[in-house]
Each structure stands twice: as structure tokens, then as C-alpha cells.
LUMLUM-702158 format. One record per residue (C-alpha): residue number from 1; x, y, z. Coordinates in steps of 0.1 Angstrom, whole numbers, plus 5000, padded with zeros to 4 digits. Each point is the difference from the previous one (the first is absolute). Layout:
BEGIN
num, u, v, w
NUM, X, Y, Z
...
//
This chain:
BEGIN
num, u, v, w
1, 4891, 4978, 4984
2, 5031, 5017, 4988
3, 4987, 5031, 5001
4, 4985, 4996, 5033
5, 5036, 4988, 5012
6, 5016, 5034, 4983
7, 4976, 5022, 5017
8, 5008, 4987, 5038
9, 5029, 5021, 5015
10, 5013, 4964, 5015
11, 5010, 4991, 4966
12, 5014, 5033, 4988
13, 5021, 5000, 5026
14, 5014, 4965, 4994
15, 5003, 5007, 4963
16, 5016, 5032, 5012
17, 5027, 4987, 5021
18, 5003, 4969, 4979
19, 5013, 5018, 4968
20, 5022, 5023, 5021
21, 5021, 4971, 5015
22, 5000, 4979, 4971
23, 5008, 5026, 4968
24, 5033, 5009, 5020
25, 5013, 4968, 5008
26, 4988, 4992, 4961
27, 5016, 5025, 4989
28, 5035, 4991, 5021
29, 4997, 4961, 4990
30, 5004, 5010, 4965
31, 5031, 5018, 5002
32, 5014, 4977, 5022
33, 4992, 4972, 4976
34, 5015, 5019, 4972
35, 5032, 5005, 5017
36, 5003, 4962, 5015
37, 4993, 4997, 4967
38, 5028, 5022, 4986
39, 5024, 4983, 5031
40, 4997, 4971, 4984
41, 5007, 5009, 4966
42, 5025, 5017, 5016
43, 5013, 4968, 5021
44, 5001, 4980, 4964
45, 5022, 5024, 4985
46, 5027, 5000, 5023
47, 4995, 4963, 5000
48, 5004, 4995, 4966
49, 5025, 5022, 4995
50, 5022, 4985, 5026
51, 4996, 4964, 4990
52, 5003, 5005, 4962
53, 5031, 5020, 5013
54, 5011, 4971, 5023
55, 4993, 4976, 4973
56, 5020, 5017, 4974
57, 5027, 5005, 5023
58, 5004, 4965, 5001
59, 4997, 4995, 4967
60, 5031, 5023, 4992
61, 5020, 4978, 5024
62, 4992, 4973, 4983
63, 5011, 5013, 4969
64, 5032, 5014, 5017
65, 5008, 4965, 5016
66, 5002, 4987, 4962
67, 5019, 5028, 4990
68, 5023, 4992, 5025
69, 5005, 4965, 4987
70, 5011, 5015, 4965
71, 5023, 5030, 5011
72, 5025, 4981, 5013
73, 5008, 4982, 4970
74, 4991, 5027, 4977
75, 5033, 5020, 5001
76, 5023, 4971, 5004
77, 5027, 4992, 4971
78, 4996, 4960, 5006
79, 4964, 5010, 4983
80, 5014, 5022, 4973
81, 5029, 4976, 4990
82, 4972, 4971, 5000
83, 4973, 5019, 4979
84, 5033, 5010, 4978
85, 5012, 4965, 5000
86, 5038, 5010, 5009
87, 5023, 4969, 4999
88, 4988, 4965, 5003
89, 5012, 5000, 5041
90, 4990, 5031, 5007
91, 4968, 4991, 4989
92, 4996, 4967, 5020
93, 5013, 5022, 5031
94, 4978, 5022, 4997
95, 4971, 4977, 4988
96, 5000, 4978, 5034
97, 5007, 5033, 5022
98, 4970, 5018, 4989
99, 4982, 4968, 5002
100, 5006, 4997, 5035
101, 4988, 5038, 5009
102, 4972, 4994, 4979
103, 4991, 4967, 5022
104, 5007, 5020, 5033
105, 4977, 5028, 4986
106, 4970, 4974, 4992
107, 5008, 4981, 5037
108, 5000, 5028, 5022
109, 4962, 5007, 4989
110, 4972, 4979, 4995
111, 4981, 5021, 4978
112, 5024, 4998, 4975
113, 4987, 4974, 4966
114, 5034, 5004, 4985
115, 5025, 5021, 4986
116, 5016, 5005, 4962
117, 5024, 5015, 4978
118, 4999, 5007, 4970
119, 5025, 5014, 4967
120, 4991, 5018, 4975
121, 4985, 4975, 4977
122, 4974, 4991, 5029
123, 5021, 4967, 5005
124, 4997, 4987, 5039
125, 5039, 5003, 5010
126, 4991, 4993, 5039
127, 4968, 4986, 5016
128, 4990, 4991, 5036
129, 4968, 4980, 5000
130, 4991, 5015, 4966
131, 4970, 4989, 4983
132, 5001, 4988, 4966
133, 5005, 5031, 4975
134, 4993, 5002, 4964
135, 5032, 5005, 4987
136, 4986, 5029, 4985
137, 5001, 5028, 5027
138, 5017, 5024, 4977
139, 4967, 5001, 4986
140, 4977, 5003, 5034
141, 4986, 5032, 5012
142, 5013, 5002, 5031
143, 5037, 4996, 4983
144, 4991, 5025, 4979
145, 4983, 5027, 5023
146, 5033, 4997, 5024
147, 5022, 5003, 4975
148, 4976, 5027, 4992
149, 5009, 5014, 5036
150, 5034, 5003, 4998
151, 5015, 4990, 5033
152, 4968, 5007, 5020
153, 4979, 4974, 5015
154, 4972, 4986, 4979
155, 4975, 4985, 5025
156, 4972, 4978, 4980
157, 4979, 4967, 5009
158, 5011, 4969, 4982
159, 4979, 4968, 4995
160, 5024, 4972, 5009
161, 4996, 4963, 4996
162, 5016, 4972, 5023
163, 4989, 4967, 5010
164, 4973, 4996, 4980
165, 4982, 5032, 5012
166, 5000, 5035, 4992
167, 5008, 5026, 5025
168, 5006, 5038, 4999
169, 5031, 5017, 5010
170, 5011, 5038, 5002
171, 5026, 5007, 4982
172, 5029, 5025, 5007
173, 5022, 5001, 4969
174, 5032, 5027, 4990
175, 5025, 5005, 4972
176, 5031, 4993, 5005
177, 5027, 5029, 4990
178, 5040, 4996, 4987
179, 5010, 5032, 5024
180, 5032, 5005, 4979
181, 4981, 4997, 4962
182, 4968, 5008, 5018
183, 4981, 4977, 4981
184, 4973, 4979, 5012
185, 5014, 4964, 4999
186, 4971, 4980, 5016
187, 4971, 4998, 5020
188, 4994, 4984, 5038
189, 4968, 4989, 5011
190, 4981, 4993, 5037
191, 4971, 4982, 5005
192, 4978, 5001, 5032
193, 4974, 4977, 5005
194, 4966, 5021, 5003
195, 4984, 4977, 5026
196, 5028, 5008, 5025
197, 4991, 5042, 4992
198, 4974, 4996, 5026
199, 5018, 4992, 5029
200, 5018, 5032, 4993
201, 4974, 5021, 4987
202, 4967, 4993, 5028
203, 5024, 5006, 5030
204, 4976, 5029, 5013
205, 4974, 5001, 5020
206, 4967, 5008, 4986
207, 4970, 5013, 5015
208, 4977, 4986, 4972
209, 4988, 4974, 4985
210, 5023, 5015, 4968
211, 5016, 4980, 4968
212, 5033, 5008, 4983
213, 5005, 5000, 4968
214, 5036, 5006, 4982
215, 5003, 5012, 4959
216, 5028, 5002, 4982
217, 5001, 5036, 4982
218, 4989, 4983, 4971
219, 4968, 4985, 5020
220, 5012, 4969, 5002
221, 4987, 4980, 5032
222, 5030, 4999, 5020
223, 4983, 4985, 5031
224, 4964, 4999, 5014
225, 4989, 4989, 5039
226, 4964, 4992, 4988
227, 5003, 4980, 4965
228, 4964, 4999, 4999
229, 4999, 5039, 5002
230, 5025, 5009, 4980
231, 5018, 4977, 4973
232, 5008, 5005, 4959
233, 4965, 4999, 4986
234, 4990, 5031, 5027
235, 5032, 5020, 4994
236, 4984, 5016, 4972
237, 4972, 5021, 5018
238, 5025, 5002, 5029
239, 5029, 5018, 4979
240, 4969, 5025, 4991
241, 4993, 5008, 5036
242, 5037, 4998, 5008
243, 5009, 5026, 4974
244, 4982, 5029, 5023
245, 5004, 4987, 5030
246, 5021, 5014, 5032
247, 4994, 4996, 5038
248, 4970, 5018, 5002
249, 4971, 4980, 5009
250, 4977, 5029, 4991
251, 4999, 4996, 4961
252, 5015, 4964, 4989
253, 4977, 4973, 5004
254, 4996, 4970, 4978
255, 4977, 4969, 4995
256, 5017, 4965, 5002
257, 4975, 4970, 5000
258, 4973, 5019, 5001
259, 5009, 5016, 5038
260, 5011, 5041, 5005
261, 5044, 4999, 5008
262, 5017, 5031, 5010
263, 5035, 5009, 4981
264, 5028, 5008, 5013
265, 5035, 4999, 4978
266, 5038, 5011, 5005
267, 5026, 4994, 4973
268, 5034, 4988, 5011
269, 5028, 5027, 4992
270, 5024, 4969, 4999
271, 4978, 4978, 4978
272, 4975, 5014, 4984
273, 4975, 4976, 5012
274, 4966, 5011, 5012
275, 4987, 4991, 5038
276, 4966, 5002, 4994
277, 4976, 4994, 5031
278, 4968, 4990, 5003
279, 4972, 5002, 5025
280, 4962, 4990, 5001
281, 4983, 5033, 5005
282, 4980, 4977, 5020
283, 5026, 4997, 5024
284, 5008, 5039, 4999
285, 4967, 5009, 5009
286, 5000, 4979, 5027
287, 5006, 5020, 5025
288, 4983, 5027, 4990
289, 4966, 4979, 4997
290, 5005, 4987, 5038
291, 5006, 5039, 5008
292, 4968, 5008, 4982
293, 4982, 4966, 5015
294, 5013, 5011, 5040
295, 4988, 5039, 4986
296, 4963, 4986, 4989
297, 4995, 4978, 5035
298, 5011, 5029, 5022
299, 4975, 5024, 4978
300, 4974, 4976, 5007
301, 5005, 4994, 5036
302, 5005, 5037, 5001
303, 4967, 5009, 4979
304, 4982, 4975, 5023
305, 5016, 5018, 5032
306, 4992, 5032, 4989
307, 4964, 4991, 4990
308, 4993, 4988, 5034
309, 5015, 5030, 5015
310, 4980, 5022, 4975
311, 4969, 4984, 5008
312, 5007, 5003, 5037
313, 5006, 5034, 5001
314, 4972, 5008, 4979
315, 4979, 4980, 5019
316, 5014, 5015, 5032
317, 4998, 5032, 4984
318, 4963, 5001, 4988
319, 4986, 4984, 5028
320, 4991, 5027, 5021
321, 4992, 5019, 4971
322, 4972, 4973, 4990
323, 4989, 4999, 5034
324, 4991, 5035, 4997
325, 4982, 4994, 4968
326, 4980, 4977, 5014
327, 4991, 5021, 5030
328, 4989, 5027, 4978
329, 4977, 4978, 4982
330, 4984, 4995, 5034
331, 4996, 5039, 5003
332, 4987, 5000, 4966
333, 4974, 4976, 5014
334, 4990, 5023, 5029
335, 5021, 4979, 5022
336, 5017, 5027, 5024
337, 5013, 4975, 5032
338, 5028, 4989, 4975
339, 5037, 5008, 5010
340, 5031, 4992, 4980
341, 5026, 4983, 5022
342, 5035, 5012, 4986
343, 5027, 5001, 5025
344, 5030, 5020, 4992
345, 5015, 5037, 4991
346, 5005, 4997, 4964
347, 4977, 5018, 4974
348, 4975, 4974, 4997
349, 4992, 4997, 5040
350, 4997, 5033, 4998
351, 4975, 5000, 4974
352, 4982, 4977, 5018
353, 4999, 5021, 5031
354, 4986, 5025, 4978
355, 4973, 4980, 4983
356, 4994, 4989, 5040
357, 4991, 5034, 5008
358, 4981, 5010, 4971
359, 4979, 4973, 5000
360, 4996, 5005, 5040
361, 4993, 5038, 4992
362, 4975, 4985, 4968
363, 4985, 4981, 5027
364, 4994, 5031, 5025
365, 4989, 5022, 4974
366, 4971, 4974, 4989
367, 4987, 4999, 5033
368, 4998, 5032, 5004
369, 4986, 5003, 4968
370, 4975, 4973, 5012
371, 4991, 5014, 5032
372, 4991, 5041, 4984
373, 4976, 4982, 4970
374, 4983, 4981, 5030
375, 4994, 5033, 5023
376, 4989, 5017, 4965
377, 4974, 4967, 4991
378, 4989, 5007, 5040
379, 4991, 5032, 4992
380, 4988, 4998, 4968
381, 4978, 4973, 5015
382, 4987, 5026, 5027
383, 4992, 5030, 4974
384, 4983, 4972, 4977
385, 4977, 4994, 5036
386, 4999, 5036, 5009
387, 4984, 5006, 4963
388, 4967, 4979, 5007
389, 4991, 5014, 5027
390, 4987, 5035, 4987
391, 4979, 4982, 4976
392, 4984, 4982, 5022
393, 5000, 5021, 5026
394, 4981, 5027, 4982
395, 4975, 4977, 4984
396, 4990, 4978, 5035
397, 4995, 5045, 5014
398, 4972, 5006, 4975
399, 4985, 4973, 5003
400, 4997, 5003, 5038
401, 4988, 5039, 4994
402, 4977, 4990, 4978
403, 4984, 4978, 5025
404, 5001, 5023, 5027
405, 4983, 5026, 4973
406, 4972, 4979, 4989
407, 4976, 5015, 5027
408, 4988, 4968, 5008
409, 4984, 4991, 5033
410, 5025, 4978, 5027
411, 4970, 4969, 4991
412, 5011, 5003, 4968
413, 5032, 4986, 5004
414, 5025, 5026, 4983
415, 5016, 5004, 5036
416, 5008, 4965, 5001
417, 5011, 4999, 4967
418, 5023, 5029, 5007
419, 5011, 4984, 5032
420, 5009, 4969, 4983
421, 5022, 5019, 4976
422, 5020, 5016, 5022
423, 5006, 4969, 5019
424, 5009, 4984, 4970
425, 5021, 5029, 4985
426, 5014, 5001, 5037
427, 5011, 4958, 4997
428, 5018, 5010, 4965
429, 5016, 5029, 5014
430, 5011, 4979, 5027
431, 5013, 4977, 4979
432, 5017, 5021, 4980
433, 5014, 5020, 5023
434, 5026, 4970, 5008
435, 5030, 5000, 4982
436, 5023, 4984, 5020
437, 4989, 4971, 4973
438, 5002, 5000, 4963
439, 4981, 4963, 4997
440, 4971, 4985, 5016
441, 4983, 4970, 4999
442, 4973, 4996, 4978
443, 4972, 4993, 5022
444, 5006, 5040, 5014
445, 5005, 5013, 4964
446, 4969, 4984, 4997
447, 4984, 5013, 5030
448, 5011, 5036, 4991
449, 4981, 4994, 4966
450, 4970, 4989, 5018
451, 4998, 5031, 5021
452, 5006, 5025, 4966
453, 4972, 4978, 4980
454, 4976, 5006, 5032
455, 5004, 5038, 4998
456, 5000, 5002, 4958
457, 4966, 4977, 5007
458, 4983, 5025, 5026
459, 5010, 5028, 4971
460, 4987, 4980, 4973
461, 4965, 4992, 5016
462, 5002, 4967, 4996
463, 5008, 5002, 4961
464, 5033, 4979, 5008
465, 5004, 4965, 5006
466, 5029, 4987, 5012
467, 5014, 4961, 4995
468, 5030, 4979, 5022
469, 5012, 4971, 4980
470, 5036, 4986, 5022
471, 5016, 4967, 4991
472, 5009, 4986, 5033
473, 5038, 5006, 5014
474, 4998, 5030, 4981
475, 4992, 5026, 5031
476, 5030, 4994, 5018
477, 5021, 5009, 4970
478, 5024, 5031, 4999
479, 4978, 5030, 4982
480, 5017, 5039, 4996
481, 4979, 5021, 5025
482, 4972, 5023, 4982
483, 5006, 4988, 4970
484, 4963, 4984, 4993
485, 4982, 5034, 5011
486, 5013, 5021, 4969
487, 4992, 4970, 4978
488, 4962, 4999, 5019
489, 5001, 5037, 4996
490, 5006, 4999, 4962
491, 4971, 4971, 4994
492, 4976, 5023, 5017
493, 5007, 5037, 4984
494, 5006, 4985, 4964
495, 4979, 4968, 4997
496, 4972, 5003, 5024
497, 4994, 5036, 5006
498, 4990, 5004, 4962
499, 4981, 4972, 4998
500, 4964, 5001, 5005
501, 4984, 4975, 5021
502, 5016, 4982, 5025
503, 5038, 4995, 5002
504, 5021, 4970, 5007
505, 5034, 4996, 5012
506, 5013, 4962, 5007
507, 5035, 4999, 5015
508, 5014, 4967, 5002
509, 5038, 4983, 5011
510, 5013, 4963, 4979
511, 5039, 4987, 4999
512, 5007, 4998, 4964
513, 5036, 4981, 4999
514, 5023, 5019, 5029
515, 4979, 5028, 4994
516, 4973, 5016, 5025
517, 4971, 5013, 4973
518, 4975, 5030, 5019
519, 4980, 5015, 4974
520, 4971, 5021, 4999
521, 4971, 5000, 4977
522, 4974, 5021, 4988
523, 4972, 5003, 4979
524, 5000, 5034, 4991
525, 5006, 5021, 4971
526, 5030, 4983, 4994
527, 5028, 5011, 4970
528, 5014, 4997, 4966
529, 5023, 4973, 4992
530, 5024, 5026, 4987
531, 4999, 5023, 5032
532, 5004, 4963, 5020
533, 5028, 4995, 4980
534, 5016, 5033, 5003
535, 4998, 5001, 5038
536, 5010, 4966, 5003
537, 5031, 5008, 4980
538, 5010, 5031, 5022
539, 4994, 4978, 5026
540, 5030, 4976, 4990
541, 5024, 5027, 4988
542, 4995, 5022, 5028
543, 5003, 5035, 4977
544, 5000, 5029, 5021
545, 4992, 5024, 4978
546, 4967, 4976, 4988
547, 4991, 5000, 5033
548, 4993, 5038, 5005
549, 4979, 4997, 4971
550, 4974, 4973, 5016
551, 4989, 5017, 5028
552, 4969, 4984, 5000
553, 5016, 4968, 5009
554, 5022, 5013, 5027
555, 4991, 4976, 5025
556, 5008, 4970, 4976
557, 5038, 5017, 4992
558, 5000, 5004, 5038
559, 4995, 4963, 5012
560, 5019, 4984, 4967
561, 5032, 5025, 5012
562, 5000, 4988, 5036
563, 4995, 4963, 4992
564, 5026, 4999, 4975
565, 5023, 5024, 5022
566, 4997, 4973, 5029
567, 5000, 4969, 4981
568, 5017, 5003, 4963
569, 4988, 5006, 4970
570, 4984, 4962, 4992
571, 4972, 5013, 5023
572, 4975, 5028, 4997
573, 4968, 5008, 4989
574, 4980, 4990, 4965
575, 4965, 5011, 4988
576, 4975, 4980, 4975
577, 4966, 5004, 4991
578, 4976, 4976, 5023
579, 4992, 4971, 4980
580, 4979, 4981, 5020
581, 4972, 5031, 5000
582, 5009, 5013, 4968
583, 4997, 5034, 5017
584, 5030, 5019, 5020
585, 5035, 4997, 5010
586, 5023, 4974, 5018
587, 5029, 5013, 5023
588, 5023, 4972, 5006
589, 5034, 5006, 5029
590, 5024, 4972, 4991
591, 5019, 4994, 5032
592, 5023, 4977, 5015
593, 4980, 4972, 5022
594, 5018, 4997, 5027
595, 4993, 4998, 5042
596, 4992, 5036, 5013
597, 5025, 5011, 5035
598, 4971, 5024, 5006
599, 4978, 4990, 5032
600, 4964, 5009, 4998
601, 4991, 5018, 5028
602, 4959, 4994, 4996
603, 4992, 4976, 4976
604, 4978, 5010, 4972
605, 4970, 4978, 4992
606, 4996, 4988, 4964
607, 4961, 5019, 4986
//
């Protein structure tokens, strides 16, 4: 079926045109795909860059806003006398004004868990809403690592405890220097209280469904928006991922409960902490997958557009091309009345205007054709006549001479015999003579034969014997003119004339089928099976060149050729050996049994 599908030009054509529209548009949804694709990645970039910017930004003005709340107090002398512990009033002075900045510090934000100093030792000397200590601070890290510092800012995340629950805090802590021994003398501490970072931190606008998630250089978990995401027990395989990890969304990917996350990190020049943001990949290739789902319906709707179109055109196309086809499969079948209707100027109509007027001139050309083989079977037909009668006519002459030669007396009848033999040879004559008429009916054929068998029985002395046997319906059938003379003719020379004793010739007329049967019979001589069959086989092929060599049945070639020149080649002459006597031949004419147009001008009486 496929194949038979491949071979019609319809559907090359639609397979044609089908894969030149769709390859291109293919070939141009790919790499747009791939750079909606690369927008997007493209889109995420800038966005992470800008809000991990944004983020840090506000970050580093947090930091700065707790820096503020130390400066002031961090090059004052009332601080210096009081961490020196300079006279008892000074240090009371000084111990309730610093007190009251360090409350004004703490009021004027409410981020702020408390604020501490500290000497030297680690001992509290001033606290506003301080938490418990240990007593022991000289011996903490954070003490230690801003000491460590010397005078810089020491940012860390503390663990903090206060009515009855535990809270974390970030931590801005500095030493404190004697500028005239320039000596660090003690240590002052802010906290900030982490759950008011975010209001300060997730001021931006974001464009995904994104979580922030804020580490202390050391990876400590400074704040998270999604606890569940990211909290202690994850920081671990986060720090990994984090380590490499800049605002490229190309390369830094990472698996948190089990889901794909996008990286994205910035560290704080101010702090040191980490911005690190992160985005389901899901949510990244969002976009991009409703680009490529809008791409794949309109290649659909376009594939199903352009195999309709494909299959119109080819259709349209083809059609008059098939028409044509089938037209010349009439031709093939001899049909020549068949036109193709193509209307148009394009190539094809004008093909078909050309297959038009060849098969018109086909047409012409096969009746002329047509017409020249009739006028050449017309006058084969009349040499094949002409033939008989020199044969007969040269015969029926003796015969008459030797009557007139006998030297008989007039009482003895030869006059009248030779009388009756020219009236006789005069009726065939007659009869032949016209040839405005290639058939008769059979009754005249009949009555022709009649007239020869008189004259061949006034030569043979009454040594001949002649038999009628006609079915009835049979006389006014259709019968080739002269053709049962030759056939008489033969029967007589070659069967009876060599036959001593008397002769017999029976020639009767039967329908066998749709067939009109006239044979004639002898019981002469008769011959071979083997010569039978030999004549009877150039009888059917019709060899030329055999012919020439059977002159001694010329007649027989004679009226086979004109029957079969008139009729076709299913009918013709056949001979057999005469079974019913045992002795002679049969001459059967198979022709067609049909009414005869001929009109009988005198009626022949059946003998």
C-alpha cells in the first residue's frame, strides 16, 4: 500500500512540499528556542545579580547603622576615663552619661537586643538590656577574635538566652584604644536581633519564587527565609556549593530536599557575610518551558496548516495530470472519442492540448489505416474470384468441344447435351459476372452449384451423382459468392474423376452453435491423414510461401483466403476424410449464420 502511495505523483508532491515548508520553519524553531532559551538565562543573571546586589546593599546598611551606634561613644574620654576608672566622680559622671547615650542608642531602633561594654578583664562595666553573661568573657571567642582585630569591627552570630528562650543575635563588637598610650583598654559590644534582619534585608522586589539565605564568613547561618530549605543540619552541603558559587546561573546548581536550586552568592565588603540566593530551577525554566509549550502548539497548528495546504496543492496540482492518465488508458484500450478537459495556459493544459491532438491525429490515421486494408481485402476478394474462373472456364470448353466432336447424329442427343452446357455455363457466367455483391444468399450459392453439377454430370456421362441434404432456415443464410463451385470443382477432379465407377458428391447446409456448416462430400479417392493434416494446417496459418507449393489445391487456398478475408480468421475452410463412406474427402465452410441482405432474383428449387 505504501509503495503504491510513493509511486502516485499526488503524494510526491505532498511529501515534496510538505518537507520544504516544514524543515525551514524546523530548522528556525530551534534557534529561536535556543536563544529564548539563552534570554532567559540571560534574564536570571541580571536578576540575580541585582537582587543579591540589592540584598547585600542592605545588609551593609545594616551593619553601618550599628556601627553608628558605637562611633559616637568610641572616641569619647567619659569612655576612656570609665574603662580607666579615673576618680571615684568622674567615674559615676561618666558611668550614668554613657548610660544614657547607650539607652538613646538602643531606643531610637528596634532591632537593637542590647548594648555592652566591656574592660579588659571581660567584666560588664555598662549594659542596656544585656542578657546574662558568664562572667567569663575574657575567655569567649568573640572577645578574643576582636581583641584579635584590633580596633576593627568583629561581626559574628551569638546565641543569646532571655526569658526562658534562646534566641540568636548578630553581634558587632570593637576594641577599645587609650589614644595617648595607644593601648587597647576594653571592648564594646552591639547586638541586633536576627529576626528583625529581614525587614531590612527582603526590601526588594523579586521576580521569583527565590529564598535568602545569609552566612557568616565562617558559614554560620546568619538568617534563612525558608527554615525548611535551609537551616544548620543543611548548611553543610550548602557551604560546599557556596564555596564555588557566583551569579551565574549557568554552572551552580545544588540539591536541597531532594529538588534542583539555582545559586546565586555575593559577599558583603562591609561584613563579610555571604547573600546567598536560591531559586527552584523549576521556577527558572518556567518561562522557557511555556516558550517551548506556545512553540510546539503553533508547530502543530502550523504542521496541520501546511499539510492541508500540501495536500491541496498536490491534489490541485496532479489532478489534471491523472486525468490525463486515465484518458490514455482509454487510448490504450482503443478508445479514440476520449478528450482531456484541462482549461488553462500553464504547461500541463498545454500538454493536454497536445495529447488532444495526437490522439485526434491517432484517431485519423486509424481510419485511414482502416479504410486502405478494406479497399486492399476488396480487391484481394476480386483477384481470389477472378482466379476460378480460368479453371473452370477452360474445363466446361472441352467438354462442350468434345461433344460437338463426337460425330454423333442430332437423335443422339450430344446437341442437346451441348446446348444444355452452354446454357448452364451461360447461368454461371451470369452469375458471376456480378460483383456489385460479395455475399449471397445461400439458396443462389446453391443454385449456382446446381447449374456447375449439371454441366460436370453431362461430361461425366452419368458417372456422377449428386446429393442436397439443407436443414431448414439454412437457405436464406448469408454465403460468400462462388465459393461452393471451387470446393465442387476440387471433389470432382481429385475424388471422383480417379475413381472408377460411379461418383458421388453430397453437399449439405446444418447450424452448428452460431455457426452456418456447408460442406461437401465425396467418395472418391480421398487422402492421407498426413497430407489432410498438412493442408489443414496451412489452411489456419495462412503461409504464403506454403501456398505456392500446393498448387493442386489452389481452389481450397482460394475460398479459405476470401472467407477469412471477409469474415476473420475464426472462420474458413477444414478438410477430413468421409467417415460415413469410409471412402473420400469432407470439405466443410464454417461461416457465420446469420440473415442474408441479398434478394434472390429467381428462386432456386431445392433437387
Amino acid at each position: 500500500m505504501l509503495r503504491r502511495l510513493n509511486g502516485h505523483l499526488k503524494w510526491k508532491l505532498f511529501y515534496r512540499i510538505t518537507f520544504v515548508s516544514i524543515i525551514p520553519i524546523v530548522v528556525f524553531g530551534f534557534f529561536l528556542y535556543r536563544y529564548l532559551q539563552d534570554q532567559t538565562n540571560d534574564k536570571y543573571n541580571d536578576y540575580t545579580q541585582r537582587l543579591v546586589q540589592q540584598i547585600t546593599s542592605n545588609l551593609d546598611s545594616n551593619m553601618q547603622e550599628l556601627d553608628k551606634i558605637i562611633t559616637p561613644v568610641y572616641y569619647s574620654d567619659e569612655l576612656t576615663d570609665l574603662l580607666m576608672g579615673t576618680g571615684k566622680f568622674d567615674y559615676f559622671s561618666n558611668y550614668k552619661l554613657l548610660t544614657g547615650v547607650f539607652y538613646n542608642s538602643i531606643y531610637s531602633r528596634n532591632s537593637i537586643y542590647d548594648l555592652e561594654l566591656f574592660n579588659l578583664q571581660g567584666d560588664r562595666v555598662i549594659a542596656v538590656n544585656g542578657s546574662l553573661t558568664t562572667g567569663k568573657e575574657a575567655e569567649e571567642e568573640w572577645f578574643r577574635d576582636t581583641l584579635a582585630q584590633k580596633g576593627e569591627r568583629h561581626i559574628f552570630l551569638e546565641r543569646v538566652a532571655r526569658e526562658g528562650r534562646e534566641d540568636f543575635v548578630v553581634s558587632m563588637s570593637r576594641a577599645i584604644y587609650d589614644l595617648n598610650a595607644f593601648t587597647i583598654i576594653g571592648v564594646i559590644r552591639v547586638n541586633e536581633n536576627q529576626r528583625e534582619i529581614k525587614q531590612n534585608l527582603l526590601d526588594v522586589q523579586m521576580d521569583y519564587d527565590s529564598d535568602v539565605a545569609v552566612l557568616t564568613d565562617g558559614g554560620e547561618l546568619v538568617y534563612s527565609s525558608n527554615s525548611e530549605l535551609v537551616d544548620s543540619r543543611s548548611l553543610d552541603g550548602l557551604m560546599e556549593d557556596v564555596a564555588g558559587a557566583t551569579g551565574s546561573v549557568s554552572d551552580n546548581r545544588a540539591m536541597l530536599n531532594g529538588s534542583p536550586y539555582l545559586l546565586a552568592m555575593r559577599e558583603s565588603p562591609y561584613s563579610g557575610f555571604k547573600v546567598v540566593l536560591l531559586t527552584p530551577e523549576s521556577e527558572v525554566l518556567k518561562e522557557s518551558d511555556r516558550v517551548k509549550n506556545y512553540f510546539s502548539y503553533f508547530l502543530v497548528i502550523y504542521l496541520l496548516t501546511t499539510l492541508g495546504i500540501a495536500l491541496g496543492l498536490a491534489h490541485h496540482i496532479s489532478k489534471p495530470i491523472v486525468q490525463i492518465r486515465g484518458k490514455m488508458k482509454s487510448v490504450e484500450q482503443e478508445n479514440f472519442d476520449v478528450r482531456a478537459e484541462v482549461r488553462g495556459t500553464d504547461e500541463i493544459a498545454q500538454l493536454s492540448k497536445g495529447f488532444n491532438q495526437m490522439v485526434k491525429q491517432i484517431d485519423s490515421l486509424i481510419h485511414e489505416k482502416y479504410a486502405m486494408k478494406l479497399h486492399k481485402r476488396e480487391a484481394e476478394l476480386k483477384v481470389l474470384q477472378n482466379q476460378i474462373n480460368p479453371h473452370f472456364l477452360n474445363n466446361s470448353l472441352s467438354s462442350i468441344i468434345g461433344l460437338l466432336q463426337s460425330g454423333g447424329a442430332p437423335q443422339s442427343g450430344a446437341n442437346d447435351a451441348a446446348i444444355r452446357m452452354i446454357a448452364s455455363l451461360s447461368h454461371i457466367f451470369r452469375y458471376n459476372l456480378d460483383t456489385h455483391e460479395q455475399t449471397v444468399r445461400l439458396a443462389d450459392e446453391l443454385g449456382n452449384a446446381k447449374h456447375y453439377l449439371a454441366l460436370q454430370q453431362i461430361r461425366f456421362d452419368d458417372r456422377l451423382d449428386c446429393r442436397f441434404e439443407i436443414e431448414e432456415g439454412c437457405l436464406d443464410c448469408e454465403a460468400l459468392k462462388m465459393s461452393l463451385q471451387p470446393l465442387i470443382e476440387n471433389a470432382i477432379i481429385h475424388g471422383v474423376e480417379p475413381k472408377r465407377g460411379t461418383g458421388e458428391v453430397l453437399i449439405y447446409a446444418r447450424k452448428r452453435d452460431s455457426f452456418l456448416i456447408v460442406g461437401i462430400a465425396d467418395n472418391g479417392a480421398g487422402m492421407a491423414e498426413e497430407r489432410l493434416a498438412e493442408i489443414n494446417e496451412l489452411l489456419q496459418t495462412g503461409a504464403e510461401e506454403q501456398r505456392s507449393l500446393a498448387d493442386r489445391e489452389a481452389g481450397v487456398f482460394n475460398v479459405n483466403a476470401r472467407v477469412q478475408l471477409l469474415y476473420g480468421d475464426e472462420y474458413g475452410l477444414s478438410l477430413r476424410s468421409n467417415e460415413e463412406t469410409g471412402e473420400g474427402v469432407v470439405a466443410e465452410l464454417q461461416l457465420p449464420f446469420k440473415p442474408s441482405r441479398s434478394v434472390s432474383a429467381s428462386p432456386t428449387r431445392q433437387h
